[in-house]
Structure formats: structure tokens, C-alpha cells
C-alpha positions as CSV (number, residue, x, y, z in Angstrom):
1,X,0.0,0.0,0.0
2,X,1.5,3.7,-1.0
3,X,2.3,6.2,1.6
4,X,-0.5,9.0,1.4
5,X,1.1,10.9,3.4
6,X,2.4,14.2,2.2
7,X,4.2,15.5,5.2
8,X,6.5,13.1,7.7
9,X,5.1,12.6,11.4
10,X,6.7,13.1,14.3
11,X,6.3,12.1,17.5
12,X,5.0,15.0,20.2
13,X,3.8,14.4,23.0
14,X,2.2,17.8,24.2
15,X,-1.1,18.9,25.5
16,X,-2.8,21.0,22.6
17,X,-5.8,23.6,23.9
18,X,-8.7,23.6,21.7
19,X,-10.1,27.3,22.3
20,X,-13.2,26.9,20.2
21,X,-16.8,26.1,21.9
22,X,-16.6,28.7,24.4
23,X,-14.0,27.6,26.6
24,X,-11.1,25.3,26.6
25,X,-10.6,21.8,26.2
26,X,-7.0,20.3,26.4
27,X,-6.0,17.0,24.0
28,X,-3.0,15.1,24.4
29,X,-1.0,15.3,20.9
30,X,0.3,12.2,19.3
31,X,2.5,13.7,16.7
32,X,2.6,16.3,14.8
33,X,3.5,17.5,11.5
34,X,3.6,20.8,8.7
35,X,0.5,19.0,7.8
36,X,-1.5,19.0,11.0
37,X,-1.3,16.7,14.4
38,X,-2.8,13.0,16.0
39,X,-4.5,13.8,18.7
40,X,-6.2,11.9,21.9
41,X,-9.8,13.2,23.4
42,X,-9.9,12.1,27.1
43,X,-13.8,10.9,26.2
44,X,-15.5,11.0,22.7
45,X,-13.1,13.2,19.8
46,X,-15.1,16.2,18.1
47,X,-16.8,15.3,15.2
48,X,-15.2,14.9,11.5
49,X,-15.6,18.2,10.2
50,X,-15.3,20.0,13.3
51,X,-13.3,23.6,12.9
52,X,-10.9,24.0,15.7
53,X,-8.1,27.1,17.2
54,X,-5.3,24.9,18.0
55,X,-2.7,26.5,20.7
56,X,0.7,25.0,19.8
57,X,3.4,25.8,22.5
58,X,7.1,24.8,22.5
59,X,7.8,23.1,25.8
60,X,9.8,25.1,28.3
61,X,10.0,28.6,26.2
62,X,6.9,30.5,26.3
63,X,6.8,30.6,22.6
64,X,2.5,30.0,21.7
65,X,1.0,30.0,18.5
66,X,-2.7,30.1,17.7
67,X,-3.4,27.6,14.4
68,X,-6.9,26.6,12.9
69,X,-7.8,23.1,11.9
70,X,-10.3,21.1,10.7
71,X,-11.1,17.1,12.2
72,X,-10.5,15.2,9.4
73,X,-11.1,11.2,10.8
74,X,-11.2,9.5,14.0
75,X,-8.8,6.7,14.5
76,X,-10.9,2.9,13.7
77,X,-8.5,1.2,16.5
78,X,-8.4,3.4,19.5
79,X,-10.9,5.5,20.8
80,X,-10.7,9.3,21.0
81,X,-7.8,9.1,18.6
82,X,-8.6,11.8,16.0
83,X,-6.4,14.0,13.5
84,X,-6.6,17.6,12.7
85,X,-5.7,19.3,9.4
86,X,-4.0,22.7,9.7
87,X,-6.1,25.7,7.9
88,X,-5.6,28.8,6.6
89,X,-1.8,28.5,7.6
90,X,-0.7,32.7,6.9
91,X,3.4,32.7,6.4
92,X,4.2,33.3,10.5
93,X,2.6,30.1,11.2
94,X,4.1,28.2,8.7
95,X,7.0,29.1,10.2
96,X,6.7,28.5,13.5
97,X,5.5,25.1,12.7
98,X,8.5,24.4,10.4
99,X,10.5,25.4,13.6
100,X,8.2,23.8,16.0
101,X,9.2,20.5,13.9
102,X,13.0,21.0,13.5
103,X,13.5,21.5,17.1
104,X,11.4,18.6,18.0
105,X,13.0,16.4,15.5
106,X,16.5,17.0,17.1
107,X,15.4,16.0,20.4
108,X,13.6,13.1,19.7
């Protein structure tokens, strides 16, 4: 079976905040990617199609970025496994997320 993958995953193992639905929820990130993360729902994930404000922060710098995404499938084999597509990426977060990568990759 062919990769479909366009971007390499990597492993990151952070809690993401989900800022939409009037408050904040917190999921526990998988990996990650340019391309948008894996991420775990402590319960039942949002639904495919969902829009969500992702808050991406570097661990121990205080370096946050604010990304929107879009649930794009739930995991088959393990429940509240779901990944998010990054949307409407402008230049600044493309960047921090191919730095956000990089320095993940080198620690890993």
C-alpha cells in the first residue's frame, strides 16, 4: 500500500488547547506535522468536520502560536484518537510550525 502521506510525522507528545466552543478543552498530541497533528480526546473526539483554534506551544519557552484546523477522521483502532488538518496556515505560522518541527526532531 502507498504512503499517502504528504508531510513526515513526528512524535509530540504535548497537550494542545482547543479554544473553540466557548472555553477550553485540552488533547494530548500524538505527533505532529507541517500537515496538522494526532491527537487523543480524554472521552468521545469532536466530530469529523469539526473547525478548531489549536494553541501550539514549545515546551519550556513561552513561545504559543494560535493555528486553525479542521477534524479530518477518527482513529478505527483506538478510541478518541482523531487527527486535525492545519487551515488557513498565513506565512508566521508556517514558520513557526516548520521550527516547531525542527526542534522537535532534534530532540527526539
Amino acid at each position: 500500500m502507498a504512503e499517502r502521506r504528504q508531510f513526515a510525522r513526528i512524535p509530540y507528545g504535548a497537550w494542545v488547547e482547543d479554544e473553540t466552543a466557548g472555553g477550553l478543552t485540552f488533547y494530548m498530541a500524538q505527533n505532529l506535522s507541517l500537515g496538522g497533528l494526532l491527537l487523543n480526546a480524554n472521552g468521545s473526539p469532536p466530530p469529523v468536520g469539526h473547525k478548531v483554534r489549536l494553541r501550539l506551544v514549545v515546551e519550556n519557552e513561552s513561545r504559543v502560536m494560535s493555528v486553525q484546523g479542521e477534524v479530518v477522521r477518527h482513529s478505527p483502532s483506538t478510541p478518541g484518537e482523531f487527527a486535525v488538518r492545519f487551515v488557513n496556515l498565513d506565512d508566521a505560522r508556517q514558520t513557526f510550525l516548520r521550527e516547531l518541527v525542527r526542534e522537535v526532531s532534534e530532540n527526539i
